[in-house]
C-alpha positions as CSV (number, residue, x, y, z in Angstrom):
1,X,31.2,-28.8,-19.2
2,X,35.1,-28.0,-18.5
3,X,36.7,-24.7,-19.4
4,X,39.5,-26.7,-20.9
5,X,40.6,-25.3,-24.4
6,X,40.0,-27.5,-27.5
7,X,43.5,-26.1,-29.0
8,X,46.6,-28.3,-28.7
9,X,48.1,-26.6,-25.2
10,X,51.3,-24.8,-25.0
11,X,54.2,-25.2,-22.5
12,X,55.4,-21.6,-23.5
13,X,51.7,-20.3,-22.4
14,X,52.0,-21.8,-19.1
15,X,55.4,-20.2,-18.0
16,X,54.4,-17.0,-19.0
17,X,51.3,-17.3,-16.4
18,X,54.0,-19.4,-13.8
19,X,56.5,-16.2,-14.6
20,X,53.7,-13.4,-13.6
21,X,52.4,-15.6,-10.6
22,X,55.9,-15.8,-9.6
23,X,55.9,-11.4,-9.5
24,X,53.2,-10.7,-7.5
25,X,50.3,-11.6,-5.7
26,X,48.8,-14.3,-7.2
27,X,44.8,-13.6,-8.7
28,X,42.6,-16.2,-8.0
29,X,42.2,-15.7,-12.7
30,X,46.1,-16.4,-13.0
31,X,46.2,-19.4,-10.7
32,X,43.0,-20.8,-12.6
33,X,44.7,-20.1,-16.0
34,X,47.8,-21.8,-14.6
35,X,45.2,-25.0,-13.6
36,X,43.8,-25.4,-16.8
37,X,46.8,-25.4,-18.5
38,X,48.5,-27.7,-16.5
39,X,45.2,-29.6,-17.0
40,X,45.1,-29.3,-20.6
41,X,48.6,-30.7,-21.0
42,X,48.4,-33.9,-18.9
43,X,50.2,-32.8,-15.6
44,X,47.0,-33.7,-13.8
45,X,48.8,-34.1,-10.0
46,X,49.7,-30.6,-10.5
47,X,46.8,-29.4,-11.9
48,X,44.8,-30.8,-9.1
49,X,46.7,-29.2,-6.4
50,X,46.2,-25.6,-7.8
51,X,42.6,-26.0,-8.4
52,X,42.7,-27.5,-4.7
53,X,44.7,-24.5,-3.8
54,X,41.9,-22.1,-5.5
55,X,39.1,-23.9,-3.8
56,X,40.2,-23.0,-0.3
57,X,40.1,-19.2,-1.2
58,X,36.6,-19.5,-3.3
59,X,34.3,-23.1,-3.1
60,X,31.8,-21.3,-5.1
61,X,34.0,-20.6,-8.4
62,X,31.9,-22.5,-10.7
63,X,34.1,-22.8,-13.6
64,X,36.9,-24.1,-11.7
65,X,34.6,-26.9,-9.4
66,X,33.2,-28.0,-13.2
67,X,37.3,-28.2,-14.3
68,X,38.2,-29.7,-10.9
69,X,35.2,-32.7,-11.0
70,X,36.0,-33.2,-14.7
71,X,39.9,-34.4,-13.6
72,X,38.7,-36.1,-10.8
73,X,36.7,-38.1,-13.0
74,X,39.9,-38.3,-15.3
75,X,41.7,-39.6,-12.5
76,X,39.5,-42.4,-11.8
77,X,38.4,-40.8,-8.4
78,X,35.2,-41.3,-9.4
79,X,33.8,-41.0,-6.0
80,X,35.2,-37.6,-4.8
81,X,34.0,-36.6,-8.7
82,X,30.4,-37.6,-7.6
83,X,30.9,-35.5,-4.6
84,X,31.8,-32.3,-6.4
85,X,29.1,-32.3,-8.9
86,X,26.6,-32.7,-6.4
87,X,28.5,-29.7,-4.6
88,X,27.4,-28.0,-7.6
89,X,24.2,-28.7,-8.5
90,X,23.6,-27.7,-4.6
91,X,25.0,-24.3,-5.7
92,X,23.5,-23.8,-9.5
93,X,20.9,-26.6,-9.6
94,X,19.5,-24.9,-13.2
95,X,23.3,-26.0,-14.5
96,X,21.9,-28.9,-17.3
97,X,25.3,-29.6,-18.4
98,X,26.4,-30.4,-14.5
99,X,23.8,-33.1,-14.3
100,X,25.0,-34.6,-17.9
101,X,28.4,-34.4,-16.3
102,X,27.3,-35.9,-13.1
103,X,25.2,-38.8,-15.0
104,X,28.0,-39.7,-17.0
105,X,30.2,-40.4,-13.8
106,X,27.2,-42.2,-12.4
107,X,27.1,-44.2,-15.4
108,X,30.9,-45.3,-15.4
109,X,30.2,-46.0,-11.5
110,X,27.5,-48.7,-12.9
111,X,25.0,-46.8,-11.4
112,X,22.9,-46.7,-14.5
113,X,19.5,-45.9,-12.5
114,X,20.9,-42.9,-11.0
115,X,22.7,-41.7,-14.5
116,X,19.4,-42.1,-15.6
117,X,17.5,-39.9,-13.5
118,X,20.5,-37.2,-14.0
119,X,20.2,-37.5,-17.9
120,X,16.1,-36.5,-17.3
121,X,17.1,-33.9,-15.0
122,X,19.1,-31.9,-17.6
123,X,16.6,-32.6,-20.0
124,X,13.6,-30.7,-17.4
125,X,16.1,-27.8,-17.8
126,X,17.4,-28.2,-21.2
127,X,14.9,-30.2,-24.1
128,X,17.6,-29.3,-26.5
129,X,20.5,-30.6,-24.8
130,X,22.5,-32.8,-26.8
131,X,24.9,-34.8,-24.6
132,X,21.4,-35.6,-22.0
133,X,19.8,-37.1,-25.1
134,X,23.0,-39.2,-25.8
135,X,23.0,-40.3,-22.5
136,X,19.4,-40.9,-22.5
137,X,20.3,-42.8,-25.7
138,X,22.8,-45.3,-24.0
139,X,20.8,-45.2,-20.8
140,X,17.9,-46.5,-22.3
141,X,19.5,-49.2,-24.5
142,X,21.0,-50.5,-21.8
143,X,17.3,-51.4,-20.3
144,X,16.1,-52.5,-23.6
145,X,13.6,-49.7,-24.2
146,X,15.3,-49.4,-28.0
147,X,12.1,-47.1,-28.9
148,X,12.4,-44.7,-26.7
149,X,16.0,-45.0,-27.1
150,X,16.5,-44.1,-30.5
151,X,14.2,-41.3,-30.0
152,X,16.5,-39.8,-28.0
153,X,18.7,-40.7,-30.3
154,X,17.4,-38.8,-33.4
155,X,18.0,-35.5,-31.2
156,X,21.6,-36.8,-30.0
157,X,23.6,-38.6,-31.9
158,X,22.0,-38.0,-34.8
159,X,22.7,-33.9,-34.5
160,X,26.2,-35.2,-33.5
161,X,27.6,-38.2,-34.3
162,X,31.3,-36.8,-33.7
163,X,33.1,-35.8,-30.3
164,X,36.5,-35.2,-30.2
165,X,38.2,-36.1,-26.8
166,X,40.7,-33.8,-25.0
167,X,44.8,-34.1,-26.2
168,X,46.7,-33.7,-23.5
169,X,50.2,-33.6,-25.7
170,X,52.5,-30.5,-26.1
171,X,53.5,-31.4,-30.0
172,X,51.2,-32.2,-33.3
173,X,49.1,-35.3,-32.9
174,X,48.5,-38.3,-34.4
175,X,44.6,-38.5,-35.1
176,X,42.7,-41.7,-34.0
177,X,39.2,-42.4,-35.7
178,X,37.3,-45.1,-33.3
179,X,34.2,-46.3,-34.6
180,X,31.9,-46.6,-31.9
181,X,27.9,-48.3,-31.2
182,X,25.7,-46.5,-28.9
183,X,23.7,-49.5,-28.2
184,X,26.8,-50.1,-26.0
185,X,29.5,-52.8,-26.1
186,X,32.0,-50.8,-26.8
187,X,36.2,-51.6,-26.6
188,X,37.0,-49.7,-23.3
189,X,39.9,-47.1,-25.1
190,X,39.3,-43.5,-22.6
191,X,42.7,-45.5,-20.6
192,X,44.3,-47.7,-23.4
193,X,44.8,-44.8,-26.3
194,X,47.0,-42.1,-24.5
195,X,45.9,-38.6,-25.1
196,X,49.9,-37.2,-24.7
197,X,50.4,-39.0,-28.0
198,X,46.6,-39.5,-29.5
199,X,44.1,-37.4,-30.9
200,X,41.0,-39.5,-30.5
201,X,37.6,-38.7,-32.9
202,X,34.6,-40.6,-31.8
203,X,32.1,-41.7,-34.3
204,X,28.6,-43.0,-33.7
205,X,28.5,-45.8,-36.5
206,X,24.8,-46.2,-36.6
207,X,23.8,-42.3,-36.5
208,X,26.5,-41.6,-39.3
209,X,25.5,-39.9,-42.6
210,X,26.7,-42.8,-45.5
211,X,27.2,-39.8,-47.8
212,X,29.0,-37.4,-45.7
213,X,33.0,-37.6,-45.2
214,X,34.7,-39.0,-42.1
215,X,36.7,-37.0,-39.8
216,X,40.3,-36.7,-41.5
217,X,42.5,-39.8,-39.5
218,X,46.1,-41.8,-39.7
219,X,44.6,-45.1,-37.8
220,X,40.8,-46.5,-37.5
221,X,40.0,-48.4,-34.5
222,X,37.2,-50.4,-34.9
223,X,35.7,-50.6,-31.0
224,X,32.1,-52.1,-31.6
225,X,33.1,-55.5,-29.5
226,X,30.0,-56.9,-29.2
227,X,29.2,-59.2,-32.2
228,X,25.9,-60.2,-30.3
229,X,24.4,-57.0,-29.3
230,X,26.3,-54.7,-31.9
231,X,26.0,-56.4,-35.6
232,X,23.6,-53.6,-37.5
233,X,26.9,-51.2,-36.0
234,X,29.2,-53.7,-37.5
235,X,27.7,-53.7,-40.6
236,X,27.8,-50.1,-40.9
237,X,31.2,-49.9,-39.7
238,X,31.9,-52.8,-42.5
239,X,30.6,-50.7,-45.5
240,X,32.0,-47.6,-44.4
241,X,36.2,-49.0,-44.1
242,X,35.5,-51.0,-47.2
243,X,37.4,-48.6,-49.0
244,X,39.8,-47.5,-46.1
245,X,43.3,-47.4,-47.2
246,X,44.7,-46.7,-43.7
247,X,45.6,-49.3,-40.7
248,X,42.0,-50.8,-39.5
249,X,42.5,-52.0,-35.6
250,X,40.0,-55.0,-35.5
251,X,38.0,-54.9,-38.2
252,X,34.1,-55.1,-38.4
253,X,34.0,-58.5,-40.4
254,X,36.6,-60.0,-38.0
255,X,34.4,-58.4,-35.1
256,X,31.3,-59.7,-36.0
257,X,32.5,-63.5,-35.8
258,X,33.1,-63.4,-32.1
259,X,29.5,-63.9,-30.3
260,X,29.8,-66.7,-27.4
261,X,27.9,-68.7,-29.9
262,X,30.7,-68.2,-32.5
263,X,33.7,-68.6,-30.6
264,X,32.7,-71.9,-29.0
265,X,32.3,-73.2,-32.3
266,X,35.6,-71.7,-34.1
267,X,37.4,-72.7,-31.1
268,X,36.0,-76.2,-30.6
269,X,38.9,-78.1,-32.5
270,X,41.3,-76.7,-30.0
271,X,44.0,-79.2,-28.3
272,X,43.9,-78.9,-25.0
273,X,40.9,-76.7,-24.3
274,X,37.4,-77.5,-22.4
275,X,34.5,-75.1,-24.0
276,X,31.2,-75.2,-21.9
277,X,28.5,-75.7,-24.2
278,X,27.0,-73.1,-25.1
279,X,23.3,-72.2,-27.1
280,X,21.2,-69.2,-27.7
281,X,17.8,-69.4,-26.2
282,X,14.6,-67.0,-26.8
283,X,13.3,-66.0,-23.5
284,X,10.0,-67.2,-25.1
285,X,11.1,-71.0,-25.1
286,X,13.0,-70.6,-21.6
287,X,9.4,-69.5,-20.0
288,X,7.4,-72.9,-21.7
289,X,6.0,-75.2,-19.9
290,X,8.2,-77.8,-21.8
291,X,11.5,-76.4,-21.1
292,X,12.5,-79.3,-19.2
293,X,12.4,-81.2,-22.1
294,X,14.1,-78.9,-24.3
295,X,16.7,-78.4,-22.0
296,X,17.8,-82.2,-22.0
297,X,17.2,-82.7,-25.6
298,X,20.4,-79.9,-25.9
299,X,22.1,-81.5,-23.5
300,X,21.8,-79.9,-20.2
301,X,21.2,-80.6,-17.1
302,X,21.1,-78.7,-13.6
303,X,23.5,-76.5,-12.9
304,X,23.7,-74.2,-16.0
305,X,24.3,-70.7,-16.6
306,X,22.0,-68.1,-17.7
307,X,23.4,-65.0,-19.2
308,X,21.3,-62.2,-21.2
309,X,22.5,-61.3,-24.7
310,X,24.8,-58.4,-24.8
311,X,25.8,-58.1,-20.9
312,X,29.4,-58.0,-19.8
313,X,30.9,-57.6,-16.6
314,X,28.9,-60.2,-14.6
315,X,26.1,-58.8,-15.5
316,X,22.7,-60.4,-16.1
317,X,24.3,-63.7,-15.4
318,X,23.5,-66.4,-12.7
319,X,24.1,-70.2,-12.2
320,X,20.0,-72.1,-12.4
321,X,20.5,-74.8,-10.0
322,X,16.9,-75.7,-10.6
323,X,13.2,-75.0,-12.4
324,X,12.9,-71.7,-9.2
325,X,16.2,-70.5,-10.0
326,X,15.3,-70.3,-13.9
327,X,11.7,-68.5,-13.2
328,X,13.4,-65.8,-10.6
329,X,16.0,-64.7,-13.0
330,X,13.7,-64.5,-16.0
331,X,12.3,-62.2,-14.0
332,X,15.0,-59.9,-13.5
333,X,16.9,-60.3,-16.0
334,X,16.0,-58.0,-19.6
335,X,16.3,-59.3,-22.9
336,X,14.5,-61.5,-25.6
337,X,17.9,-63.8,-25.9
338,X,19.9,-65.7,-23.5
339,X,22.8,-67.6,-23.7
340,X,22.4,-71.2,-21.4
341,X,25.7,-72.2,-20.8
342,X,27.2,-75.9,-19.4
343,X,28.3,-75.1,-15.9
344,X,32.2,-76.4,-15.5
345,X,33.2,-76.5,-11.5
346,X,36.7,-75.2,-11.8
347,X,37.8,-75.3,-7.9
348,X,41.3,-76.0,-7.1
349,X,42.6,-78.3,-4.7
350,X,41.9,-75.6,-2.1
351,X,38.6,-75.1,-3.2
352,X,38.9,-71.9,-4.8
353,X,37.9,-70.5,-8.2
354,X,40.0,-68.9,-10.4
355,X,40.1,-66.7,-13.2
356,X,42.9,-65.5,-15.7
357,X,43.3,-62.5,-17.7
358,X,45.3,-62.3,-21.3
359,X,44.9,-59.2,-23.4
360,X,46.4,-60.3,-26.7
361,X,48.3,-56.9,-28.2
362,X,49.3,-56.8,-31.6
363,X,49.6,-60.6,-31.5
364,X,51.7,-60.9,-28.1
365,X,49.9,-61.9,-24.6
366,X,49.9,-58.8,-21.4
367,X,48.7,-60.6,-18.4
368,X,46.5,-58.3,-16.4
369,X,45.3,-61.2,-13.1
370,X,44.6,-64.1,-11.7
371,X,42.0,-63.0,-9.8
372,X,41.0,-65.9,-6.8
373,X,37.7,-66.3,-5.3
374,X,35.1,-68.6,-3.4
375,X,32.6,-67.6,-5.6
376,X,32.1,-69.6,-8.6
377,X,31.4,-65.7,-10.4
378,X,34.4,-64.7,-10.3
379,X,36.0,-60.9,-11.2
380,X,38.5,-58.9,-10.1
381,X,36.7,-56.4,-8.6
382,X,34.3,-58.7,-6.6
383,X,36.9,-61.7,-6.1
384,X,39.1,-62.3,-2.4
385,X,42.3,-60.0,-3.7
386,X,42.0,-56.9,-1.2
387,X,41.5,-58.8,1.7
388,X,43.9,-61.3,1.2
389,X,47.7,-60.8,0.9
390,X,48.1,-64.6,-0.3
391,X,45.8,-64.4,-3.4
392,X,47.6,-60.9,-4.1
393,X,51.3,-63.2,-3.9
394,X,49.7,-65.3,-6.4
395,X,48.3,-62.2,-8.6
396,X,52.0,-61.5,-8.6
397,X,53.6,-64.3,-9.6
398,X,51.1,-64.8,-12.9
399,X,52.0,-61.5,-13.7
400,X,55.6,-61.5,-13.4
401,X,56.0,-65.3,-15.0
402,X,52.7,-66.2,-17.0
403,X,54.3,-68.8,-18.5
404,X,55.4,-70.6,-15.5
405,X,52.2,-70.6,-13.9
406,X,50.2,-72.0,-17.3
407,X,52.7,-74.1,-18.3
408,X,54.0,-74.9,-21.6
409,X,50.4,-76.8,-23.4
410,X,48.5,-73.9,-22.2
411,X,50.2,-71.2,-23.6
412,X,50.4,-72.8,-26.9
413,X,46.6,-73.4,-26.0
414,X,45.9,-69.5,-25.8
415,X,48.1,-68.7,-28.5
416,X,45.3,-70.9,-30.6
417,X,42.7,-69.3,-29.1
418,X,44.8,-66.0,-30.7
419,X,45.4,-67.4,-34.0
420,X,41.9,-68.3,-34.6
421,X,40.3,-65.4,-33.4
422,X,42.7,-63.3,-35.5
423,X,41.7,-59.5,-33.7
424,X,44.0,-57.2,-32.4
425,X,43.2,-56.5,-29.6
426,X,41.3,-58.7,-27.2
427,X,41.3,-60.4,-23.4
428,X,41.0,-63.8,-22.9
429,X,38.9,-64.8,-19.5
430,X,40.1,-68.6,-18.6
431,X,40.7,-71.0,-16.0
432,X,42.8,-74.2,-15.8
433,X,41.6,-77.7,-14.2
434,X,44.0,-79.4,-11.8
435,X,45.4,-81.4,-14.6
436,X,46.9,-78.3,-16.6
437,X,43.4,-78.5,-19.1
438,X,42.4,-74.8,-20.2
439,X,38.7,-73.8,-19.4
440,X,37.4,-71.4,-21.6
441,X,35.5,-68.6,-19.7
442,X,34.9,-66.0,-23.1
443,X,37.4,-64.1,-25.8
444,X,36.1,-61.0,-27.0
445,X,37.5,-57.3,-27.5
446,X,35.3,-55.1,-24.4
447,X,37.3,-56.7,-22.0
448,X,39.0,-53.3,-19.9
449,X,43.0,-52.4,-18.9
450,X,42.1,-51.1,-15.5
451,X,44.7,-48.8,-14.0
452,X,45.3,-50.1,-9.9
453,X,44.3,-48.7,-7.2
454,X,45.9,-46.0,-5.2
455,X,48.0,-47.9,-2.3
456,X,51.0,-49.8,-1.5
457,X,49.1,-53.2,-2.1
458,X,48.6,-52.6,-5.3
459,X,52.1,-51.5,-6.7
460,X,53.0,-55.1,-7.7
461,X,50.3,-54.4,-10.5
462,X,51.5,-51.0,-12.1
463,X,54.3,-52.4,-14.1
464,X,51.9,-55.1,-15.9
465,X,49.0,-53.2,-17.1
466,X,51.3,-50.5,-17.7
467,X,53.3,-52.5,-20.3
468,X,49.9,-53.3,-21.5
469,X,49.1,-50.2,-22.0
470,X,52.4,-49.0,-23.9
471,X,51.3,-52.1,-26.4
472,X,48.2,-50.3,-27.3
473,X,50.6,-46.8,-28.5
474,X,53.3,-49.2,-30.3
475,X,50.8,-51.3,-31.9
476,X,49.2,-47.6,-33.2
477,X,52.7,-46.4,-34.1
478,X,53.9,-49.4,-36.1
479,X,50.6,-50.0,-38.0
480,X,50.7,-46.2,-39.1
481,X,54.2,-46.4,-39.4
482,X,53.7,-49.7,-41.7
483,X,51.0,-47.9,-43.8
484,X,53.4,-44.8,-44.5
């Protein structure tokens, strides 16, 4: 846990501790005081310098390596974050809230085993620690063991359904409830809703008490995005804004209209666009003997896709190119659900995949890649962009002039896609055959604004996802704004 204070920081506190550092010899107390102000009020480069500065005198100081790894982590160095908590836990391995803090860096890094083992750790220490049994919560959900899940729940979320994330602003803020599931597929907000400008209040939907208040707010975001995984959270979330008389950001009975399922078939009537078919399968009718035969009576053939229900990210999906394919990844793959999906080759002239990314903001389009690749998975993370200063040219170019790299039928094509969707705030994955066709990849409202990497290389990004990201606070402002 971080020594940061929970009261809204003050810029006249921090030059009266700069004003005595500037007197004397600096305490190692004053300069920490100085760290987690600067902290506390969003100047994190600064911050991070004097806890660095700190560090070299005392690497032991176990309040300031717990404030120090908690920016890191801020700051998306979530490496060197790893690093420092297991400097800790080398130093005070009995610390059960450094091994929660730990996990939950392990679990943003996708290393869900390894949060995993963290969460149990605290839990040796501490039985009664709240944040390891909501991590144990969402840990265990994620592997589809729900009962063990939700027993971890009951002493978790159920205790505390409410967290209220750090404000980093030096003025009164404007307070954000976001309505959250902890059976995951959540809209990614920790980057997107600024915390100079936000106060943000977390609720977990399904552990809420239906006859106690709600935390006092000017704007509800509604970020359970997972219609599939997520729709007991939806309904919840449904019956508790139905009386709501403030701004609702995506709300629930919009939400819970946008499975893969649903959006095929809403979007089906769209000019212009190619939707892979697309059915929901139990895994018990995928392992039959028959399933060659059911298969072909849908409609499909080798290659298909295989995706488990509720995965995002690339995640528990793999192209069956025949009967071996489809017995391995039953195998590996969790879940009772699947979606089978037509496979749709997509390569360019050159041979290439592509993918590109729309966020639709308060009804107008923020480009955020075109991500190029030889693999017929295709993300930004994992596709050809670091290694290759071409596909980067062409990154650029999409994000500087979207329009002229679509063309004229496919924007109107997307802008469908918006209009019958009618959230707002989503991405749009999507590809485009040689003659100008849209290929529909998925629509829905988890997809993340992630901030570039550090480096020259990546500079041509900062100025798109950060217009994306100044969508997010106008589209908060004028819906409040509206509402007053």
């Amino acid at each position: 846990m971080s020594d940061l204070p929970s009261r809204l920081p003050s810029e006249s506190e921090l030059a009266e501790v700069e004003a005595l550092l500037s007197k004397g010899p600096p305490t190692l107390a004053l300069q920490f005081r100085q760290a987690v102000l600067l902290h506390n009020l969003g100047r994190l480069d600064e911050a991070k310098a004097v806890y660095l500065g700190i560090l070299k005198i005392d690497s032991t100081h176990l309040p300031l390596l717990n404030n120090f790894a908690s920016l890191l982590h801020e700051m998306e160095f979530r490496r060197a974050a790893i690093t420092v908590y297991e400097r800790i836990l080398q130093l005070y391995p009995d610390q059960a809230a450094c091994h929660v803090n730990l996990a939950n860096v392990l679990w943003d890094h996708a290393d869900h085993a390894g949060a995993l083992l963290h969460y149990q750790a605290a839990l040796g220490i501490d039985p009664d620690c709240i944040q390891a049994h909501q991590g144990m919560t969402c840990a265990l959900l994620e592997l589809r063991q729900d009962k063990a899940a939700w027993v971890h729940g009951q002493k978790g979320f159920a205790l505390r359904p409410i967290q209220v994330l750090p404000y980093r602003g030096n003025r009164e803020p404007i307070s954000v409830l976001v309505l959250i599931s902890v059976a995951g597929g959540n809209t990614p907000l920790r980057k997107a809703i600024d915390n100079r400008v936000f106060m943000t209040t977390l609720l977990a939907t399904e552990f809420h008490d239906s006859k106690a208040s709600i935390p006092a707010h000017q704007v509800v975001w509604n970020a359970i995005g997972d219609a599939e995984r997520c729709g007991k959270a939806l309904a919840i979330a449904e019956n508790l804004l139905k009386n709501a008389i403030v701004p609702i950001i995506n709300r629930p009975e919009i939400m819970s209209a946008t499975g893969r399922v649903d959006n095929a078939r809403q979007l089906t009537r769209i000019k212009n666009l190619l939707i892979p078919k697309t059915v929901r399968i139990r895994r018990k009718v995928l392992e039959r003997n028959d399933i060659r035969a059911t298969l072909e009576a849908l409609g499909f053939g080798f290659p298909f896709l295989l995706r488990a229900q509720g995965f995002h990210g690339g995640k528990h999906f793999m192209k069956i190119d025949g009967f071996g394919d489809l017995t391995a990844a039953l195998e590996s793959m969790p879940g009772r659900e699947f979606s089978v999906i037509q496979f749709l080759d997509t390569r360019g002239a050159d041979g290439k995949y592509r993918k590109y990314r729309v966020m639709v903001i308060d009804g107008k389009f923020y480009p955020l890649h075109a991500a190029v690749s030889s693999n017929w998975k295709i993300h930004y993370f994992s596709a050809d962009m670091a290694e290759n200063a071409e596909h980067r040219n062409e990154d650029g170019i999409f994000l500087s002039d979207m329009p002229r790299v679509l063309g004229h039928a496919a924007m109107q094509t997307i802008a469908d896609i918006r209009d019958a969707l009618r959230l707002d705030y989503f991405g749009i994955d999507f590809s485009l055959t040689t003659g100008g066709e849209v290929v529909f990849f998925e629509a829905n409202a988890t997809m993340n604004i992630v901030q570039p990497e550090a480096g020259e290389k990546w500079d041509y990004r900062r100025t798109a996802v950060q217009k994306a990201l100044d969508a997010v606070t106008s589209m908060l402002l004028s819906r409040i704004k509206a509402a007053s």
